[in-house]
TORNURO-970829 format. One record per residue (C-alpha): y negated, z, x. Coordinates in pm, whole numbers, padded with zeros to 5 digits, always signed. Layout:
N
YZX
...
This chain:
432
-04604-04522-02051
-04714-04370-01750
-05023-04528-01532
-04784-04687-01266
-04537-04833-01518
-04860-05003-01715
-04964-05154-01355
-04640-05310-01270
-04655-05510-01580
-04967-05648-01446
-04858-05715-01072
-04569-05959-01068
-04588-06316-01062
-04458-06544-00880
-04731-06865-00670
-04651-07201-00620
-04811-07538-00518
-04799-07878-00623
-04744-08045-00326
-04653-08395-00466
-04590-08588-00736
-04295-08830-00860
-04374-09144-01090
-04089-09232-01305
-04016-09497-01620
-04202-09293-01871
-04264-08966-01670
-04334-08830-01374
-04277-08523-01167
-04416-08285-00950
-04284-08055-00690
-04349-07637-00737
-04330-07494-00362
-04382-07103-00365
-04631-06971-00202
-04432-06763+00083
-04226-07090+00107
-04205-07249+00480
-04352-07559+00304
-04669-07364+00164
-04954-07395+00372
-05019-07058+00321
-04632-06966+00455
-04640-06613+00656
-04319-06503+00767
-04192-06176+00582
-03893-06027+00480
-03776-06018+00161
-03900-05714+00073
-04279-05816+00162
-04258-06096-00012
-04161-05881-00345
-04501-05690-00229
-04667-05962-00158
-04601-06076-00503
-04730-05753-00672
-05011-05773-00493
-05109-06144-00592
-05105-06073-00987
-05294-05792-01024
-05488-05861-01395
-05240-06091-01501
-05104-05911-01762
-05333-05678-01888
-05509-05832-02164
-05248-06112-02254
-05179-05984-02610
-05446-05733-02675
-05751-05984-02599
-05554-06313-02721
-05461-06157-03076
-05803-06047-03165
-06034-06312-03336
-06330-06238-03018
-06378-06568-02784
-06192-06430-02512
-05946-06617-02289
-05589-06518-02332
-05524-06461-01999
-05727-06300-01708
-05720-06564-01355
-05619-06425-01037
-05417-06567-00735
-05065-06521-00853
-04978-06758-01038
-04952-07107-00991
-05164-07339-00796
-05111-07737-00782
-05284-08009-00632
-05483-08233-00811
-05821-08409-00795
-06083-08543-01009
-06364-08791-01040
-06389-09142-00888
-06344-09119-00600
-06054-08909-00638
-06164-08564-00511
-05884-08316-00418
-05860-07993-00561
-05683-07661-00588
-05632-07530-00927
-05434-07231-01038
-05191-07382-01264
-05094-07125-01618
-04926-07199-01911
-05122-06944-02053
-05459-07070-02059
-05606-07427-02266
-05850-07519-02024
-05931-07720-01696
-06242-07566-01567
-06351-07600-01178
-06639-07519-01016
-06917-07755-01013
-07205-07859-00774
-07442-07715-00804
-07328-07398-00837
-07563-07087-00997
-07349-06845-00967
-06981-06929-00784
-06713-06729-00637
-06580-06790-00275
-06437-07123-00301
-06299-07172+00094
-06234-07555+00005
-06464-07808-00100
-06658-07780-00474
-06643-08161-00642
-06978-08255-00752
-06995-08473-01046
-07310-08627-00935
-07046-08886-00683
-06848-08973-00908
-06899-09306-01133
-06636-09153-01441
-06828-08844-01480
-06926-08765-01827
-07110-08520-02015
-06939-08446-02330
-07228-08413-02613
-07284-08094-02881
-07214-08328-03155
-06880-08432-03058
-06583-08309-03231
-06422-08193-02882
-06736-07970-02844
-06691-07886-03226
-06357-07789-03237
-06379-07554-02931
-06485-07152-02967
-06807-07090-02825
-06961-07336-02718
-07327-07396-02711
-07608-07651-02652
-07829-07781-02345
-08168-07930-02405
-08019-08232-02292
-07757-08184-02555
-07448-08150-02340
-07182-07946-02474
-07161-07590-02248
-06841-07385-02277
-06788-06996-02207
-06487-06860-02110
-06498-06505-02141
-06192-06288-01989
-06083-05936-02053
-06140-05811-01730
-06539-05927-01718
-06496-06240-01544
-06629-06575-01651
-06668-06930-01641
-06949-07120-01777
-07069-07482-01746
-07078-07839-01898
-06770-07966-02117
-06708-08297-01980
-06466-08630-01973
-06332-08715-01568
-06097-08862-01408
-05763-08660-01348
-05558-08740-01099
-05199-08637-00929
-05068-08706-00591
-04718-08880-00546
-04523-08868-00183
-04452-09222-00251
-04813-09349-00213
-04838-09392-00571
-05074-09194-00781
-05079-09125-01181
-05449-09098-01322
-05564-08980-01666
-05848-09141-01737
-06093-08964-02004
-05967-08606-01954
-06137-08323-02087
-06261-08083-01810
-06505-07778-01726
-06776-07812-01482
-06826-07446-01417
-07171-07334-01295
-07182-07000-01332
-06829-06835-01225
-06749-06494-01149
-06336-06410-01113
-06122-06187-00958
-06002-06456-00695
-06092-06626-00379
-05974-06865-00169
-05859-07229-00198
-05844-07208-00570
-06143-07414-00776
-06036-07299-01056
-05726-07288-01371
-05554-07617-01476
-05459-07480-01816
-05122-07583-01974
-05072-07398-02265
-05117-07520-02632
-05451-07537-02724
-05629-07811-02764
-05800-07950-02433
-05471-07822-02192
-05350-08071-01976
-05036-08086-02136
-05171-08095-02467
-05443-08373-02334
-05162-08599-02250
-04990-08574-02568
-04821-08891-02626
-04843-09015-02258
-04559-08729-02206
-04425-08745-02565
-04537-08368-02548
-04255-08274-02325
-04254-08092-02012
-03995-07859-01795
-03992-07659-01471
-03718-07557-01280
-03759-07223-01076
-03570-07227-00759
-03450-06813-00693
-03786-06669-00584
-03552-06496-00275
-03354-06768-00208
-03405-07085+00027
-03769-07017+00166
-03769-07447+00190
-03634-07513-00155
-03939-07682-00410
-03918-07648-00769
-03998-07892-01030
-04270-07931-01285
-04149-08274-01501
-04348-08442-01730
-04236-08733-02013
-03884-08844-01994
-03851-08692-01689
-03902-08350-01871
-03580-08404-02068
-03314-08121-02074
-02973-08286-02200
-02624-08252-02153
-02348-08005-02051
-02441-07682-02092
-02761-07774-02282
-02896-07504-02549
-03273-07525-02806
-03485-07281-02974
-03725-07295-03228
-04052-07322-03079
-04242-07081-03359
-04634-07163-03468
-04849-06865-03445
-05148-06770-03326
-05289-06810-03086
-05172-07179-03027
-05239-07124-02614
-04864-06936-02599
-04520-07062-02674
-04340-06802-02903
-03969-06755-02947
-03737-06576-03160
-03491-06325-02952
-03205-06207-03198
-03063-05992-02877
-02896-05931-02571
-02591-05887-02462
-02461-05665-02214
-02060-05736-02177
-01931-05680-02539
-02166-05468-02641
-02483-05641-02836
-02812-05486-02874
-02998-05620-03120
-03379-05679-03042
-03571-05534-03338
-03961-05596-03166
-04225-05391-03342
-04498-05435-03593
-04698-05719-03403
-04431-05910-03216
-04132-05884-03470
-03931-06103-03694
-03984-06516-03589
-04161-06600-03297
-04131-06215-03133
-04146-06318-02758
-04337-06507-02541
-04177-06727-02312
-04428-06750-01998
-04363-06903-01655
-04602-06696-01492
-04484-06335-01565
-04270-06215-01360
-04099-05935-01510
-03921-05957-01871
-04154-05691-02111
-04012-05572-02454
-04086-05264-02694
-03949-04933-02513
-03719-04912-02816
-03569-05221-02741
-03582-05149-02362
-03430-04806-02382
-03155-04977-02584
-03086-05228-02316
-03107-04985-02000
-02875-04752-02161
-02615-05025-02228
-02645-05136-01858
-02588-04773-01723
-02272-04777-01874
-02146-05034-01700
-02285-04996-01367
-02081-04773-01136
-02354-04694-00873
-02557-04415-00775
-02933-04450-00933
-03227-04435-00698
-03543-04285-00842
-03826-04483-00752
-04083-04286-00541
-04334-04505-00708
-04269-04471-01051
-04281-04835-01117
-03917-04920-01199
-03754-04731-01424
-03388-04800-01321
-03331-04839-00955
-02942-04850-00774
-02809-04783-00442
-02639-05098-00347
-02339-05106-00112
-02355-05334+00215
-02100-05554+00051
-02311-05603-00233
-02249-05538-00611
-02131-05818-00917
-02394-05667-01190
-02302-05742-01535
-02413-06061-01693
-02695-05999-01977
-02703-06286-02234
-03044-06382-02433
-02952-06430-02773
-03200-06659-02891
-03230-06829-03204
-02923-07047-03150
-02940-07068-02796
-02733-06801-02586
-02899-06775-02204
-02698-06594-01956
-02865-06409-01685
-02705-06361-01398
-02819-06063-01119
-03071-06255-00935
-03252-06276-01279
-03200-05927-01351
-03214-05710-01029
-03462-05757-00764
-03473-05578-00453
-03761-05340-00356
-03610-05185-00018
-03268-05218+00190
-02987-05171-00008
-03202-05059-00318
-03257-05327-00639
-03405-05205-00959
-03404-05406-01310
-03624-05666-01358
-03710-05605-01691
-04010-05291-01863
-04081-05137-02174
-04436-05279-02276
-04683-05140-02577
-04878-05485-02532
-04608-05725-02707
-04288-05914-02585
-04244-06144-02256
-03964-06350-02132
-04080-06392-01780
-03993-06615-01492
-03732-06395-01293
-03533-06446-01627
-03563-06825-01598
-03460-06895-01228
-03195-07189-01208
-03249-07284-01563
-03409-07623-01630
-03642-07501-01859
-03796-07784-02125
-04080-07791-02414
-04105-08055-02626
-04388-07968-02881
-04316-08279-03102
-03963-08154-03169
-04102-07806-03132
-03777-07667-02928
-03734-07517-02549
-03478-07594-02428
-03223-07462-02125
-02983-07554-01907
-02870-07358-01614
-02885-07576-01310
-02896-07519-00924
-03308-07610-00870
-03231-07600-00537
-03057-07962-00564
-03295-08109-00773
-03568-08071-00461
C-alpha cells in the first residue's frame, strides 16, 4: 500500500456538535450538527467538494494507530485525538461550566484540561477550574477506580494521576477525579450525572487546537461516559447520521436509554463480540453483496473469524484486508458501465466519470451475522471533483472498519446488556 493510500485511511472523518439535548421518560437525546452545517458555529460556506477536503483535512492521525497501538498490551490510548471527529457540548462542575469536548466512540475516557495548567495546548475557550466548583473530587490511589485503570500513579497527597499516552506522542496527564456532568436540553431542562468519573488534565500536549477541552470518551471501557451511565441508559445508545452531503441544516441524533431503542419495520441485530480491547465494538461480517454475486469476507490472521470488524462512528471510510477489497472492487467493476477516472492523487483506488444526469450504482449489502445492511450510493460513492465519485471503501494492513459513510440514514443502536447493534434504515433527516 502505497504512502498516499495509507494517508487517506487516516484523513476522513466526519465533525459534529452537540448542540442540545432532549429529556425523555427513561432517556434522553441529543442533537449531532456537522461541522460545515449552517447550524455549526463554525459553518463556512463551501461546495461540496471542499467540504470532502475539508474533511480530510480535519482527521489527520485518526486512524493510524487504531489497531496497531490498541492490540498491543503497552498503555497506549486506542485512538490518537485530533479535530475530526466529534465534538458535543457539555459542562462540568457546580456551577455547571460549559465545555467543548471531542466526542469518540473510540476512546474510555473524559479528560479536559484543568486549571492550572503545566503544560496545555491552545484551548481558544475557557479551561474549568476545579478549584469553583463545590462537587469537585479527587479520586484517591487506593480506590478501586484508580486500581482498575492502566497506569496510573500516585501524588503525595495521594490523588490518583492518570496518563494517557497516544501513538502519535501526544498526551494527557492529570488528577482522576469524580464531577458533575452535565448536558444541555433546548427545552430549558438539563440532565446531570452526578459522581462521574473525569480527567483533570495538567499536562496536555495534542495534535489539536481550538474550542476543544478535550475527548468525551464513549467506547467500552470502563470510565466512558456511556459505560459510566450504565444502568441510567440500560447500556443503550444510537446515532443517526444524516448524509454528510445532504441538507447543510439537517442535525443528527445521538439517543441515550429508551430513547436509544431501534425497533420495528425493517429492524435487523448483530452479535456484539467480546474481545480485546473492550474500548471498540467488534462485529462479525460474513460478506457483501454486490447484485447476485456474494463475496465472502474472509479477514486475515488478526481480524478474522467472530468479531472481524470494527464498527466506528468516527471513520469515515469502510477499511478491509486488500484481499477482501480486491474481491469487492472487482465485483463492482463488473457492473458499473462507466469510464474509470484515475485519481491524480493516488488516494482512491476506483474513481468514475459520472454523467450530468447522474448514475443508479449498484446496491452493496453487509452481510452481517444475521443482519443484512444495504448500502445505497451515497454510502458507497463520494464525490471528489465535478462529475467524478470514487468508492468509499480501502484496502487496510491495520485491521477491519465499518465506518460512518456506510452508516448514513441508518438508525444505528448498541445495547451492551443484550450485547447486539442494531439497524434500521431511516431518513435522519426527519428525525431532526
Amino acid at each position: 500500500m502505497n504512502t498516499n493510500s495509507f494517508l487517506i485511511l487516516l484523513l476522513f472523518s466526519l465533525c459534529f456538535i452537540v448542540f442540545h439535548s432532549h429529556a425523555q421518560n427513561n432517556g434522553f437525546s441529543v442533537d449531532l450538527i456537522h461541522r460545515d452545517s449552517l447550524k455549526s458555529p463554525f459553518y463556512q460556506p463551501a461546495t461540496k467538494y471542499q467540504l470532502v477536503v475539508n474533511a480530510v483535512r480535519q482527521s489527520i492521525s485518526r486512524i493510524n494507530h487504531f489497531y496497531k497501538d490498541s492490540l498491543t498490551d503497552t498503555p497506549k490510548s486506542s485512538v490518537i485525538p485530533d479535530g475530526g471527529s466529534y465534538l458535543m457540548t457539555y459542562s462540568v462542575g457546580t456551577p455547571p461550566f460549559k465545555l467543548f469536548g471531542i466526542a469518540d466512540t473510540g476512546s474510555d475516557i473524559i479528560w479536559l484540561q484543568c486549571k492550572p495548567c503545566e503544560e496545555c495546548f491552545n484551548q481558544t475557550t475557557p479551561k474549568f477550574e476545579p478549584s469553583k466548583s463545590s462537587s469537585y473530587k479527587n479520586i484517591p490511589c487506593n480506590s478501586n477506580t484508580c486500581q482498575s485503570l492502566r497506569d496510573t500513579s500516585c501524588t503525595e497527597q495521594d490523588s490518583c494521576q492518570y496518563n494517557i499516552q497516544y501513538g502519535d506522542r501526544s498526551h494527557s496527564q492529570g488528577d482522576l477525579s469524580l464531577e458533575t456532568l452535565t448536558l444541555d436540553s433546548t427545552t430549558g431542562q438539563s440532565v446531570s450525572f452526578p459522581k462521574t468519573v473525569i480527567g483533570c488534565g495538567t499536562q496536555n500536549t495534542v495534535s489539536f487546537d481550538g474550542r476543544s477541552s478535550g475527548i468525551v470518551g464513549l467506547g467500552g471501557g470502563s470510565v466512558s461516559l456511556t459505560t459510566q451511565l450504565g444502568s441510567k441508559i440500560g447500556g443503550k445508545f444510537s446515532y443517526c447520521l444524516v448524509p454528510l452531503l445532504g441538507d447543510s441544516s439537517a442535525t443528527s441524533k445521538l439517543n441515550f436509554g429508551d430513547a436509544a431503542a431501534v425497533s420495528g419495520n425493517g429492524a435487523v441485530s448483530t452479535p456484539l463480540v467480546s474481545k480485546d480491547p473492550k474500548t471498540f465494538y467488534y462485529l462479525t461480517l460474513e460478506a457483501f453483496t454486490v447484485g447476485n454475486q456474494r463475496i465472502e469476507f474472509t479477514g486475515d490472521s488478526n481480524g478474522g473469524g467472530e468479531g472481524n470488524i470494527i464498527i466506528d462512528s468516527g471513520t469515515t471510510l469502510t477499511l478491509m484486508p486488500s484481499a477482501d477489497y480486491q474481491n469487492l472492487e472487482s465485483a463492482v467493476k463488473e457492473l458499473v458501465n462507466l469510464d474509470i477516472y484515475e485519481d491524480p492523487n493516488g488516494q482512491f483506488s476506483l474513481c468514475y466519470n459520472v454523467p450530468s444526469d447522474g448514475y443508479d450504482f449498484p446496491i452493496i449489502t453487509a452481510n452481517f451475522k444475521g443482519a443484512d445492511i444495504k448500502l445505497h450510493s451515497i454510502s458507497t460513492f463520494i464525490p471528489i471533483a465535478n462529475g467524478v465519485y470514487c468508492f468509499a471503501f480501502m484496502p487496510s494492513q491495520i485491521g477491519s472498519i465499518f465506518g460512518n459513510l456506510a452508516q448514513q440514514n441508518l438508525l444505528v443502536g448498541y445495547d451492551v446488556v443484550k450485547n447486539v447493534v442494531s439497524f434500521k434504515p431511516t431518513d435522519c433527516t426527519k428525525l431532526g
